[in-house]
C-alpha positions in Angstrom: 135.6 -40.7 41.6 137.0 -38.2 39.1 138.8 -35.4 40.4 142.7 -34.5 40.0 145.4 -33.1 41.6 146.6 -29.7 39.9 150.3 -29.4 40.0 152.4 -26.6 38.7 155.6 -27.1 36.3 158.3 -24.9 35.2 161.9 -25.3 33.6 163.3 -27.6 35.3 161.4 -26.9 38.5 159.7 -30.3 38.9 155.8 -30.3 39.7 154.3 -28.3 42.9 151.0 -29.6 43.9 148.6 -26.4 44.2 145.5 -28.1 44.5 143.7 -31.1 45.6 140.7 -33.2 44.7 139.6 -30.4 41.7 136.5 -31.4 39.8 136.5 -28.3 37.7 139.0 -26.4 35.5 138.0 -23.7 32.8 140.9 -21.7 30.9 140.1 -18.5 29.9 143.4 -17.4 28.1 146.8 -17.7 30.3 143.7 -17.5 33.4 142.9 -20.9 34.8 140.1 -21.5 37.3 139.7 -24.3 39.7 137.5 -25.8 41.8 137.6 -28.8 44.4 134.7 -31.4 45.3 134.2 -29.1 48.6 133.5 -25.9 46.7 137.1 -24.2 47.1 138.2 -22.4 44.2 141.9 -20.8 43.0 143.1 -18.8 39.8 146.4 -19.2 38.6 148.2 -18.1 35.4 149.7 -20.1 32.9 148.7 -23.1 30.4 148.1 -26.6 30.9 150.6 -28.4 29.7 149.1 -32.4 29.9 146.4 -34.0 31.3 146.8 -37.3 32.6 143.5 -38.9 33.3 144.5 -42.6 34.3 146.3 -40.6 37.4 144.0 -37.7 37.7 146.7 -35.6 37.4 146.4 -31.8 35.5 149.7 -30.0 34.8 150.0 -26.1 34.3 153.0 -24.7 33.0 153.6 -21.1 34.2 154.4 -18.7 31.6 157.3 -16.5 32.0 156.2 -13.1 32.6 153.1 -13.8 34.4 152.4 -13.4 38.4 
């Protein structure tokens, strides 16, 4: 199948995984909006730093100053 795994990264952090088996992501400015195979859905802020489709892996990078 095609979905990913969302993680969040930040400096020197590592990668948090925030979300599992997402099938849809739509950025909308520093807003990203995700939703998983069973219809669960999450907004976090930030941008997406890479996108690693042989792993199914998306990578958001949270900006400083956001919440």
């Amino acid at each position: 199948m095609c979905e990913a795994n969302v993680y969040m990264v930040g400096q020197g952090q590592g990668e948090e995984l925030i979300m599992e088996d997402v099938l849809y992501v739509k950025v909308n400015g520093a807003e990203i909006s995700l939703s998983t195979i069973m219809g669960d859905s999450k907004t976090v802020l930030g941008h997406v730093k890479e996108i690693d489709l042989e792993n199914h892996k998306v990578f958001i990078e949270k900006e400083s100053g956001l919440d």
